[in-house]
BABAGU-674921 format. One record per atom (N, C-alpha, C): residue number from 0; atom name; x, y, z; residue in three letters. Coordinates in pm, 1 decimal, always signed. Atoms other than C-alpha are relative to their C-alpha. Example, Ala and Ser with C-alpha at 12.3 -4.5 7.8 and 13.67 -1.06 7.14 Angstrom:
% BABAGU-674921
resi_name_xx_yy_zz_resn
0_N_+89.0_-119.0_+0.0_ALA
0_CA_+1230.0_-450.0_+780.0_ALA
0_C_+90.0_+120.0_+0.0_ALA
1_N_-82.0_-119.0_-6.0_SER
1_CA_+1367.0_-106.0_+714.0_SER
1_C_-77.0_+109.0_+73.0_SER
//
This chain:
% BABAGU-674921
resi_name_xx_yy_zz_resn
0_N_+84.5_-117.1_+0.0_UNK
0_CA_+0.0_+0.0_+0.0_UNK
0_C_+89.3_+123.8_+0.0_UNK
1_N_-73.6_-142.8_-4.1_UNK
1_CA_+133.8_+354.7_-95.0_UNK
1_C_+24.5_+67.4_+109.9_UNK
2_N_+27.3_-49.1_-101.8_UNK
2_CA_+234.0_+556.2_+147.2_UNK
2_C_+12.8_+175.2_-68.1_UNK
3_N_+11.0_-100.0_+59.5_UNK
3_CA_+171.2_+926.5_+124.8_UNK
3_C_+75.2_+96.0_+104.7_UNK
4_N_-135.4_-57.4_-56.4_UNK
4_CA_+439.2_+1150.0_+262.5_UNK
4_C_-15.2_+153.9_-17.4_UNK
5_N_+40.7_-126.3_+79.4_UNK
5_CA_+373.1_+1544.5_+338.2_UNK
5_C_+160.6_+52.0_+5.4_UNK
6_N_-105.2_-75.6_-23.1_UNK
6_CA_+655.4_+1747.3_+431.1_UNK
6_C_+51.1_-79.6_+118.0_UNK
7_N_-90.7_+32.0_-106.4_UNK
7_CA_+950.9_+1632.0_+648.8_UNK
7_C_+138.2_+96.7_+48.5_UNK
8_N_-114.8_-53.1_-29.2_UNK
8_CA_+1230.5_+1773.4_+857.9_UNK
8_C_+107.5_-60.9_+91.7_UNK
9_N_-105.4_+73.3_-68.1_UNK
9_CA_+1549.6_+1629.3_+979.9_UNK
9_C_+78.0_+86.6_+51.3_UNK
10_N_-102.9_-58.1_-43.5_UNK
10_CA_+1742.1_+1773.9_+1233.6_UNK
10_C_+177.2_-22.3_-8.2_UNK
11_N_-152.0_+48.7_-16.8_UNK
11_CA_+2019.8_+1542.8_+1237.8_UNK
11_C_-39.2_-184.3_-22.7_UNK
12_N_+50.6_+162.3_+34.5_UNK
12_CA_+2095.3_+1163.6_+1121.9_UNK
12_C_+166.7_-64.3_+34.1_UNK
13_N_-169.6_+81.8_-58.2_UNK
13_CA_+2390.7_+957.7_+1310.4_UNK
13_C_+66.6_-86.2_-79.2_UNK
14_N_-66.8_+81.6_+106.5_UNK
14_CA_+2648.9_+738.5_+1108.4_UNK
14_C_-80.8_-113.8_+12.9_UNK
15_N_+33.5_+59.9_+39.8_UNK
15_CA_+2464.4_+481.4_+1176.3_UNK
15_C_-168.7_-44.4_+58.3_UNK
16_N_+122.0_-39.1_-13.0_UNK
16_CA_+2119.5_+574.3_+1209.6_UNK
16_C_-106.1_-45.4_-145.5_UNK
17_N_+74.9_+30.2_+112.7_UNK
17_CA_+1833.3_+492.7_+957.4_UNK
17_C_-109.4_+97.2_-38.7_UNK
18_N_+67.9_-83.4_-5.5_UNK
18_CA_+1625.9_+741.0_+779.7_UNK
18_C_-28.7_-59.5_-133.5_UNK
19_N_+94.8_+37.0_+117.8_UNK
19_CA_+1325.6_+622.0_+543.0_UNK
19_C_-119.4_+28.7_-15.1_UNK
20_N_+138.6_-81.2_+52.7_UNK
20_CA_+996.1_+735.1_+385.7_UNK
20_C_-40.4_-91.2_-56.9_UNK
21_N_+94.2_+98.3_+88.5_UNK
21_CA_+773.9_+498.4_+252.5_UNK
21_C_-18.4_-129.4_+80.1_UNK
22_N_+15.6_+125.5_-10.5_UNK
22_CA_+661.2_+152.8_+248.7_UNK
22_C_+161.5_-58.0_+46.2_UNK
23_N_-138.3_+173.7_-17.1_UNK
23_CA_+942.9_-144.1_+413.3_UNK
23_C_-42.3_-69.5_+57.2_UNK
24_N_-14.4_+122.0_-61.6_UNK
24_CA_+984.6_-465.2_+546.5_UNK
24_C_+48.0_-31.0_+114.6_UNK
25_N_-142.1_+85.4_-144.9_UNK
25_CA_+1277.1_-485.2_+784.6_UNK
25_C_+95.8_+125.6_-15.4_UNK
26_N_-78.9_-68.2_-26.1_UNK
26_CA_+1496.5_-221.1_+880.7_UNK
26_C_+68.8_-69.3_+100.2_UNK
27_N_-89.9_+32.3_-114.0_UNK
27_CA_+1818.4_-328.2_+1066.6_UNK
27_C_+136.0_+100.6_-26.1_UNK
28_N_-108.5_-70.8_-19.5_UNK
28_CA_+2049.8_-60.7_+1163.8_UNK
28_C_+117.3_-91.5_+79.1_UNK
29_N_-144.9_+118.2_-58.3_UNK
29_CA_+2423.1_-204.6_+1277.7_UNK
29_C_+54.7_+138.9_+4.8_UNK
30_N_-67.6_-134.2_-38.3_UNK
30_CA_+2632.7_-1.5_+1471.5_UNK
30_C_+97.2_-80.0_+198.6_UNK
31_N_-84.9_+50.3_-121.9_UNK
31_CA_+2926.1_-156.4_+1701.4_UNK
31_C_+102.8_+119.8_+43.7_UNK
32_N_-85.9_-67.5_-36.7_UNK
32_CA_+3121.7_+70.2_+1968.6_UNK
32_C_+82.9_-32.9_+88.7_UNK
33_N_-80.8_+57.7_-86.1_UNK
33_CA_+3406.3_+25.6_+2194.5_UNK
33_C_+70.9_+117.7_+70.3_UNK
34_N_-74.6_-112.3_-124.4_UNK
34_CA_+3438.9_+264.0_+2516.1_UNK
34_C_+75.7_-19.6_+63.4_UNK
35_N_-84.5_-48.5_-102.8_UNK
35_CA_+3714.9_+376.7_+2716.4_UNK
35_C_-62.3_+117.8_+107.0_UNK
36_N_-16.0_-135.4_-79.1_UNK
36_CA_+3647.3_+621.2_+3026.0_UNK
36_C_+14.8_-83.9_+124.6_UNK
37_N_-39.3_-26.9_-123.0_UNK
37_CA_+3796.8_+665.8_+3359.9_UNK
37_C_-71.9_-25.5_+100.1_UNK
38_N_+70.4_+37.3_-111.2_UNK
38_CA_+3673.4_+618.7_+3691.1_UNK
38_C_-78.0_+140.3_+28.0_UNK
39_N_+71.7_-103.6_-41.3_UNK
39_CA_+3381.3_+842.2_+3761.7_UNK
39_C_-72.1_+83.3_-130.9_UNK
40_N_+9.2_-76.2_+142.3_UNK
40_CA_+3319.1_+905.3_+3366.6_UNK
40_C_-178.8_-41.4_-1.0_UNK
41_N_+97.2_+28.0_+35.0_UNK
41_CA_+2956.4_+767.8_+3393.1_UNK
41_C_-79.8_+44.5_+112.7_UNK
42_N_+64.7_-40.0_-178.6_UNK
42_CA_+2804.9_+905.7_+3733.4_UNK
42_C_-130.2_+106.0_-25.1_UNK
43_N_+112.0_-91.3_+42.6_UNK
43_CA_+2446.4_+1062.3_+3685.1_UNK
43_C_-22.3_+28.4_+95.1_UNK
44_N_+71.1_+44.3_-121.5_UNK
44_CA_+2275.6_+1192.0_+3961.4_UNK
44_C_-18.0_+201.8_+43.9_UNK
45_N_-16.0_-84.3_-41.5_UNK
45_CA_+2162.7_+1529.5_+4112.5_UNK
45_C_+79.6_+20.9_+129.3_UNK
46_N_-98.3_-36.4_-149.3_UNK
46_CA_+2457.2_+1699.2_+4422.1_UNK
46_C_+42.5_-99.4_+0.3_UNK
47_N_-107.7_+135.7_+33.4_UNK
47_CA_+2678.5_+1396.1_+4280.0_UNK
47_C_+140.6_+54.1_+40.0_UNK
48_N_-96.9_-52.7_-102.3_UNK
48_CA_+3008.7_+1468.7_+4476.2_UNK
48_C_+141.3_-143.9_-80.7_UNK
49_N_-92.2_+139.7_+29.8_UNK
49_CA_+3276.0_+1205.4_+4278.8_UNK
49_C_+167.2_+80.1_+33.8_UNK
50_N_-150.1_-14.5_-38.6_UNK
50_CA_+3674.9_+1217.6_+4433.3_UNK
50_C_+54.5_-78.7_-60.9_UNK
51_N_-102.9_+80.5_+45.6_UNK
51_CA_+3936.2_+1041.8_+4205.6_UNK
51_C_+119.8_+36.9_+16.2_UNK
52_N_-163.7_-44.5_+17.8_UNK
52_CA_+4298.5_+1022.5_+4285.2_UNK
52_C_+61.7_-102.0_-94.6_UNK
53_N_-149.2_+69.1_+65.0_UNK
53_CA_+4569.7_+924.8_+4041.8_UNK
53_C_-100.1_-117.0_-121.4_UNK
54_N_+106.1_+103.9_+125.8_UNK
54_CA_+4292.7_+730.1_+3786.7_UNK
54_C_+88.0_+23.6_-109.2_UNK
55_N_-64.5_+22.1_+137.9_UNK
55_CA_+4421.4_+569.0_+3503.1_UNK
55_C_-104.1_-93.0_-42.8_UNK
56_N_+97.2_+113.9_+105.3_UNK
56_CA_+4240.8_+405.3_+3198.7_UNK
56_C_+84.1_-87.3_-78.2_UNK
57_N_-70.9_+83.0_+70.3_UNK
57_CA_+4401.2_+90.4_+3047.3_UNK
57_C_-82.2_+7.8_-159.6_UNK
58_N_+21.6_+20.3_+150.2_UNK
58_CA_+4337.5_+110.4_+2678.8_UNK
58_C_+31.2_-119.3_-78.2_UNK
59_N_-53.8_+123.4_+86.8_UNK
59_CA_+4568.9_-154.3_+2557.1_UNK
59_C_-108.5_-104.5_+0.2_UNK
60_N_+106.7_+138.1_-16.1_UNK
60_CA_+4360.7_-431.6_+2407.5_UNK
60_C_+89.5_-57.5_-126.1_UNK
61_N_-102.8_+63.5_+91.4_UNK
61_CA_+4537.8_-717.6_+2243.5_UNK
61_C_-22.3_-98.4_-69.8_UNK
62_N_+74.4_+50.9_+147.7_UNK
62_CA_+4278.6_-881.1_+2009.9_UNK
62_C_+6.7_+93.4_-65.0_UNK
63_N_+11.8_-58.9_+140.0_UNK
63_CA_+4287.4_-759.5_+1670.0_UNK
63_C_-143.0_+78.9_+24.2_UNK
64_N_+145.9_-48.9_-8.9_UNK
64_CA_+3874.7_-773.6_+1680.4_UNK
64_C_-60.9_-50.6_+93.8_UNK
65_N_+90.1_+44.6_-123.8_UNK
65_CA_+3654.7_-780.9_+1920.5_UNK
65_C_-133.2_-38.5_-30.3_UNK
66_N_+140.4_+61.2_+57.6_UNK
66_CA_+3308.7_-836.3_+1737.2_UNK
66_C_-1.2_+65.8_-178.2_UNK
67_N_+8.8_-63.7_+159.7_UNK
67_CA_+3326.8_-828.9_+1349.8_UNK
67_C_-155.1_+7.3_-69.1_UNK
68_N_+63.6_+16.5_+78.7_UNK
68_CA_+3081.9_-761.9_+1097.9_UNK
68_C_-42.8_-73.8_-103.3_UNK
69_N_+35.0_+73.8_+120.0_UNK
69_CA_+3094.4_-1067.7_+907.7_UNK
69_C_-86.9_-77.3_+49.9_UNK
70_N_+162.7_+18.8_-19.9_UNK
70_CA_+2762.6_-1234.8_+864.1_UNK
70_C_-102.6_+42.5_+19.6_UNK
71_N_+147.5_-76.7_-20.1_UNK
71_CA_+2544.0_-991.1_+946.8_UNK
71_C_-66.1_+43.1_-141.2_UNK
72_N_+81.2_-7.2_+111.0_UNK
72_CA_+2287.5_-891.0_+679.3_UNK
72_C_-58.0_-68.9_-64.8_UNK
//
């Protein structure tokens, strides 16, 4: 069935975000990330009070890959 489409506006569309108009089936966005942060880098909270001394972040990682993209799709 047609679909009928008036006016649209996009503020913004992420690398790996999906943006479509019309009729589909199956949309599957893919989108693998791999964080680093410090101690105290994720702390939400209202009159949140966080003390770190001397924090370090290990980065080194010593697989090649950690989750590939083959097979998907």
């Amino acid at each position: 069935m047609p679909a009928f489409v008036g006016a649209i506006h996009i503020t913004s569309l992420g690398s790996s975000g999906v943006m479509h108009i019309g009729d589909c089936f199956s949309i599957q966005p893919l989108s693998f990330t791999k964080t680093f942060a410090g101690a105290g880098s994720f702390n939400t909270g209202d009159g949140l009070y966080v003390e770190n001394h001397q924090s370090v972040t290990n980065t080194w990682d010593q697989d090649q890959i950690d989750q590939s993209f083959a097979g998907w799709r």
